[in-house]
C-alpha positions in Angstrom: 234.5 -13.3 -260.9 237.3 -12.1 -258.9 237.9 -7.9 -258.3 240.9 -6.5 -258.8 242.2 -3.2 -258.1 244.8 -1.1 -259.7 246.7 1.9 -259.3 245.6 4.6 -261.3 247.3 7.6 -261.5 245.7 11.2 -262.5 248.5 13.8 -264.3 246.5 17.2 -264.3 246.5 18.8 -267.6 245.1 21.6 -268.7 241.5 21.2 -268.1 241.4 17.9 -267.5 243.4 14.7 -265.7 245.0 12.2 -267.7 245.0 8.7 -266.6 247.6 6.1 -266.2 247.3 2.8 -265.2 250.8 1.1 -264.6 249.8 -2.6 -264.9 247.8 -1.8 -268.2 250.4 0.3 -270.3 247.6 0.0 -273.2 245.4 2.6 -271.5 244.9 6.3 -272.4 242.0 7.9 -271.0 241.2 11.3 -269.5 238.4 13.2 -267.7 237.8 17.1 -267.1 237.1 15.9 -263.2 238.7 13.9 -261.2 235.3 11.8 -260.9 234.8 11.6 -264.4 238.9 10.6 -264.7 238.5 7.6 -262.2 234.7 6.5 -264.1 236.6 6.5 -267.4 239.8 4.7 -265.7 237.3 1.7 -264.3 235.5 1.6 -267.9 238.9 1.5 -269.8 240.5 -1.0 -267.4 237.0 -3.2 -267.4 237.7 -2.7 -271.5 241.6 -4.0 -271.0 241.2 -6.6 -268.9 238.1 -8.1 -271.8 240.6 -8.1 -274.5 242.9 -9.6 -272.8 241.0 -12.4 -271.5 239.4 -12.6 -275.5 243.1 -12.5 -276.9 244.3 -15.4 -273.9 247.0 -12.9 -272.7 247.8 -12.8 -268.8 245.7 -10.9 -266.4 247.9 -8.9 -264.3 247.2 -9.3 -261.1 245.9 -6.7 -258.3 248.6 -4.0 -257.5 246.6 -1.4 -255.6 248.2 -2.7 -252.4 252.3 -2.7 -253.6 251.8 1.1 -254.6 251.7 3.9 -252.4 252.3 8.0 -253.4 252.7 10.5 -250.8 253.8 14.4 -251.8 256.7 15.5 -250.2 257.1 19.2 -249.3 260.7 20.8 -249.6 262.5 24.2 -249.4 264.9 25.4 -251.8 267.9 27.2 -250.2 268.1 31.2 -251.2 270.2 31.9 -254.5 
């Protein structure tokens, strides 16, 4: 079996970080750490990828790669 990798994004909020996954829209997942965010993004996108392959619909393929986030500081001028 081939790995893959994905992007997976973690949106804090509240008390926990919500996941997104990009290439799998279908996913909505959360965790109250960011370790438990990332285990419950591999088991959701493990889960994704099975129905898919059950349902014959395409595998999208690794995008880890193409994506990369940086934060960028800036400084508002005085009112």
């Amino acid at each position: 079996m081939a790995e893959l990798k994905y992007t997976v994004i973690l949106e804090p909020d509240q008390d926990a970080f919500q996941v997104i996954v990009p290439a799998l829209p279908e996913i909505a997942t959360f965790g109250a750490s960011v370790e438990e965010a990332l285990a419950m993004a591999r088991e959701a996108i493990e889960l994704a990828l099975a129905v898919r392959k059950d349902e014959g619909e395409e595998i999208p393929p690794s995008d880890s790669s193409a994506t990369r986030v940086e934060a960028v500081a800036v400084t508002l001028p005085a009112a």
